[in-house]
N, C-alpha and C positions, 0 to 999 in steps of 0.2 A: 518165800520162806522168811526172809527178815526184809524189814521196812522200817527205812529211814526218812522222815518228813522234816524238816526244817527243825533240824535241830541241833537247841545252841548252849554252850554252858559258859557262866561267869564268872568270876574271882574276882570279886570287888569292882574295879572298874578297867580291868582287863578282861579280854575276850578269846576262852581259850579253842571254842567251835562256834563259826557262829551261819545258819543257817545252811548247815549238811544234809544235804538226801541224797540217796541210791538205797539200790536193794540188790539182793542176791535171790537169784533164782535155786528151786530146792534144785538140789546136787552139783548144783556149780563150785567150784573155787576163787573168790574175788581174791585178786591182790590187792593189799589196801597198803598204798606208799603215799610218804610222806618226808621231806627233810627233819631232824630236829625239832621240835617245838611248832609242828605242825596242826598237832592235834588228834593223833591218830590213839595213842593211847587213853586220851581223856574220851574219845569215841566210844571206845571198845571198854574201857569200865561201866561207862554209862549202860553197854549194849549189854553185859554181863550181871548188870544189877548193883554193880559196887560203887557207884555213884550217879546221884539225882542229876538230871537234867536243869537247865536253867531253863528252858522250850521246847516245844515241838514235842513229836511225839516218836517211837521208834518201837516194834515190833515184830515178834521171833513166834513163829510157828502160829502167826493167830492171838497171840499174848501182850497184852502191851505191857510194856519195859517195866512201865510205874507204878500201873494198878493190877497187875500181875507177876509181881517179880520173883515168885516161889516157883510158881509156873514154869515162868520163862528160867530160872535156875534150871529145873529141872531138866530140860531140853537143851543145854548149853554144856559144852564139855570147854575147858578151857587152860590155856597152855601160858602160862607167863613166859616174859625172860627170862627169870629164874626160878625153874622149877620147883613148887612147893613139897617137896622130898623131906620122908625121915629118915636120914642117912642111917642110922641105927637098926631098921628092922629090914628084912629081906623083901626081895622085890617082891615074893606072893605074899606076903604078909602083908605090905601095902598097899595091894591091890584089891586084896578082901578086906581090909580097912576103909579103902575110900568107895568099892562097892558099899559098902555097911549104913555108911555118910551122906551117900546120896540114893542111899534111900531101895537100891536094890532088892529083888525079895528074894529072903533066905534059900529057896529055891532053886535059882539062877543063878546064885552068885558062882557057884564051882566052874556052870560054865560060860559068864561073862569072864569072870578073868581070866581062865585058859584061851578065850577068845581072843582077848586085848594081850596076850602074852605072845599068841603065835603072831598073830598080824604086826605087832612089835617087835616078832624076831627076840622074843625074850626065855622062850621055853630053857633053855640051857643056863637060864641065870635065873632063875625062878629062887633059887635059895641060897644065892649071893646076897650079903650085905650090901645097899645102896653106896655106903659110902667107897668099897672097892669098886666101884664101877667104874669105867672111863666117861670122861663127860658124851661122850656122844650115845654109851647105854643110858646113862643119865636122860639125856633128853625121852629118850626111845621109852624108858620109865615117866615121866612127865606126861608124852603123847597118849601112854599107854591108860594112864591115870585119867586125860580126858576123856576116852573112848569106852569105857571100862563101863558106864551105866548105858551104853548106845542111846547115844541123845542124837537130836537131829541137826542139831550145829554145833560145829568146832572151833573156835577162834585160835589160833598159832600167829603168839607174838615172839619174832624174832626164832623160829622153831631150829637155827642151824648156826644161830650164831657162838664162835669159838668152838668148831667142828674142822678137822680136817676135811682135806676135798672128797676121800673115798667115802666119809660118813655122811657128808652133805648129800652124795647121791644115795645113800642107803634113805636118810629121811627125805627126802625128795619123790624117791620114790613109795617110801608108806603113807604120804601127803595125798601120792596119785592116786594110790589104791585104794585111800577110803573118799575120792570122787564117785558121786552117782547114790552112796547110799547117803550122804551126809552131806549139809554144805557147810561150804568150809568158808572163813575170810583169813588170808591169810597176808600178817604184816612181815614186810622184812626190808632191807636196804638192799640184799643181793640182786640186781637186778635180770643178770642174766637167769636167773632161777624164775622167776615170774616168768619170762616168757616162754619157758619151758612146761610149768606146772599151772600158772591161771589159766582158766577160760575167760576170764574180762579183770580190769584194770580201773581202782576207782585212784585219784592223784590229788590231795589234798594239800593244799599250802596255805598258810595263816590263815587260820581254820575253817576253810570252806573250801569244797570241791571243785578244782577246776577245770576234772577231765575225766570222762567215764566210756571206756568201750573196750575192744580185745587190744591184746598186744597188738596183734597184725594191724587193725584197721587206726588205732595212734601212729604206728610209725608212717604208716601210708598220708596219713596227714599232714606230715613236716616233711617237706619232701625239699626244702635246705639241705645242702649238703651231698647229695644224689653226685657220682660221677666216676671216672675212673683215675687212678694215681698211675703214671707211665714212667719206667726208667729208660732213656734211648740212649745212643751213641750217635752223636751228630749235632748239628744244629735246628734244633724246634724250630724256627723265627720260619724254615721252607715249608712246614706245616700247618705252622698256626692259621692261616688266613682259610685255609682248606677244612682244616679241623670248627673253626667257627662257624665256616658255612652249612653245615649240619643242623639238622633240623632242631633236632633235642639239644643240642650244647649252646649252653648258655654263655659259658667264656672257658678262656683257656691260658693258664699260668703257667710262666716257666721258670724252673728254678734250676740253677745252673749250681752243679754240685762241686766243693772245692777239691783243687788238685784233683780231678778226673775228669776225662773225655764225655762224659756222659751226663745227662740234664735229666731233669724231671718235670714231666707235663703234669700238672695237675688240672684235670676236667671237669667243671662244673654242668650238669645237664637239669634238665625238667622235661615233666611230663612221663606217659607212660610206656612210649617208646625207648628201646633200648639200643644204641646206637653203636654198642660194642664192635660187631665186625667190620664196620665201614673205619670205627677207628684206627685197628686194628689196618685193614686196608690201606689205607692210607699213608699211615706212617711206612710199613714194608713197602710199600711201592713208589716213595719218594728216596731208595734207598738208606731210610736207619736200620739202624742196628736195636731190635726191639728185646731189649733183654728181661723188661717185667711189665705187666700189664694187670693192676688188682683191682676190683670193683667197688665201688664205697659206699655203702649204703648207711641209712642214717638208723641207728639201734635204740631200743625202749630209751637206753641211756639219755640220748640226745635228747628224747621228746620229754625224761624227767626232767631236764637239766634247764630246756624253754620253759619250763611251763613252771617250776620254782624257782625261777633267778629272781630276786627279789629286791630292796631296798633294805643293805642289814638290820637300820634301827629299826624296820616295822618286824624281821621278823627276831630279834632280839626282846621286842617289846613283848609278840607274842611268847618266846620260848621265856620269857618272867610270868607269864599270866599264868602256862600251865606251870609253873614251878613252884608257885604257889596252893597248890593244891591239896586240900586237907589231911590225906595219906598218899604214901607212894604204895607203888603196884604191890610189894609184899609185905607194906602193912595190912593193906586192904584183904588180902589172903590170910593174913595169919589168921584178922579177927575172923573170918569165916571158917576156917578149919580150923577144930580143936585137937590138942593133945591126945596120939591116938592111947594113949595110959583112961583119958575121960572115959565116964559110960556113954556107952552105944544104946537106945533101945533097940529091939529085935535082937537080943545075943543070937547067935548061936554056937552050941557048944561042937559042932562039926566042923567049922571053921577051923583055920589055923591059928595057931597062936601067936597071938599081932603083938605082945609084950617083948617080941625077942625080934 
């Protein structure tokens, strides 16, 4: 469904992406992460039509980016950070506005937007003013605004940020729900929310990809860090040697906690064997006192964290190169959506009235 070949954009003699591929398969969800000044929003303009490439090519349903970009508009529903909202007109009013805009036919429009109302959990605020909304109807108006001409791809930048945690799962979960008929790319820093909601993971750092697969099969590849944390009552120093002898553990640390009887074995392991009950084992029958025993396994987190630790001046260099960039994300939006007061072709007079 979308196809990314080598593709690089410039800012004078800075390099804001340079030689980026992957692709999404139709009805998947990519997470697309990055640090700061990665690249990831100069990506996704490019991929949206609102700014030219420096190279390469990139294509969405069949369309290329460049020499089809009405096209590929058309098939692209798209969520900025800041939702492009006219706090002034009620939520159905802007949602038969932005049907209107993009081009819906007179037709359908009554039932795309009750479509994009219910799946947004919006029916009960259908003639609420935007501007009372809480920011998380806000967003759920934003997502709703993308989905609203059923296009075939959704890009959600940042879709939960400045959301409390119970709204996080409400859009979390309408992210899941429009899986399978649409693909999605979705950017955000939450991590644990990616591994919840992508089907695969693209990881981009000064501006080129350095890691593309599922959540599960990245973490399985940094397999640093792997072991178990132990609290005991006693002296480690009668286990340690027994404990090393184990197949899978790699070493074993003891850290002796102050003003208390009690130490802490930190166990380092490898490999795909899991070693736990022999550990376990071991220690109770050297008689300790085994008061906690946790597994540590190494999280998307970690595998962000390897794979963009960086050298700051290169990526301060890089986060100047996008920052110079001819419009920011909601200029680029404004010039493309007009004042909904401007004429529309196609009126219709069955419509609601978008002036209020």
């Amino acid at each position: 469904m979308i196809e990314v070949e080598h593709l690089s954009k410039h800012y004078g003699s800075s390099t804001a992406i340079d030689d980026v591929t992957f692709s999404v398969k139709p009805g998947e969800i990519l997470g697309f992460l990055g640090p700061n000044g990665a690249g990831k929003t100069t990506t996704m303009r490019i991929l949206t039509g609102y700014l030219p490439a420096s190279g390469g090519t990139a294509r969405v349903a069949g369309f290329d980016v460049h020499d089809d970009s009405m096209a590929v508009r058309q098939r692209i529903g798209y969520l900025p950070e800041t939702p492009p909202l006219y706090p002034d007109m009620t939520v159905e009013a802007f949602l038969y506005f932005v049907a209107r805009l993009k081009h819906v036919a007179a037709g359908d429009r009554s039932t795309r937007v009750a479509s994009a109302m219910q799946r947004c959990n919006l029916l009960d605020k259908r003639g609420v003013l935007i501007r009372k909304l809480s920011k998380g109807f806000r967003q759920r108006v934003g997502i709703a605004q993308a989905i609203v001409h059923d296009p075939a791809v959704i890009i959600l930048d940042e879709p939960t940020v400045g959301l409390d945690p119970r709204q996080i799962i409400d859009v979390r979960n309408l992210i899941r729900s429009l899986a399978g008929e649409h693909t999605i790319i979705l950017s955000t820093h939450i991590l644990p929310e990616v591994s919840v909601t992508c089907d695969r993971v693209t990881i981009i750092n000064q501006g080129r990809v350095v890691a593309t697969n599922t959540p599960d099969q990245l973490v399985a590849q940094l397999t640093g860090g792997l072991g178990y944390d132990l609290e005991i009552e006693g002296d480690g120093e009668q286990v340690r040697q027994a404990l090393q002898d184990l197949a899978p553990v790699q070493s074993v640390q003891i850290v002796p906690a102050e003003g208390q009887a009690r130490q802490h074995l930190q166990i380092t392991t490898e490999g795909p064997e899991d070693p736990g009950r022999e550990i376990a084992a071991l220690v109770v029958g050297a008689g300790l006192g085994l008061y906690e025993m946790r597994r540590r396994q190494v999280s998307l987190e970690d595998v962000f964290l390897q794979l963009t630790t960086t050298e700051s001046a290169a990526s301060d260099a890089l986060e100047d190169g996008e920052a110079i960039a001819p419009e920011s994300q909601e200029e680029a939006i404004a010039s493309e959506v007009p004042s909904p007061e401007a004429p529309l072709a196609d009126e219709d007079p069955s419509s609601p009235d978008i002036t209020t």
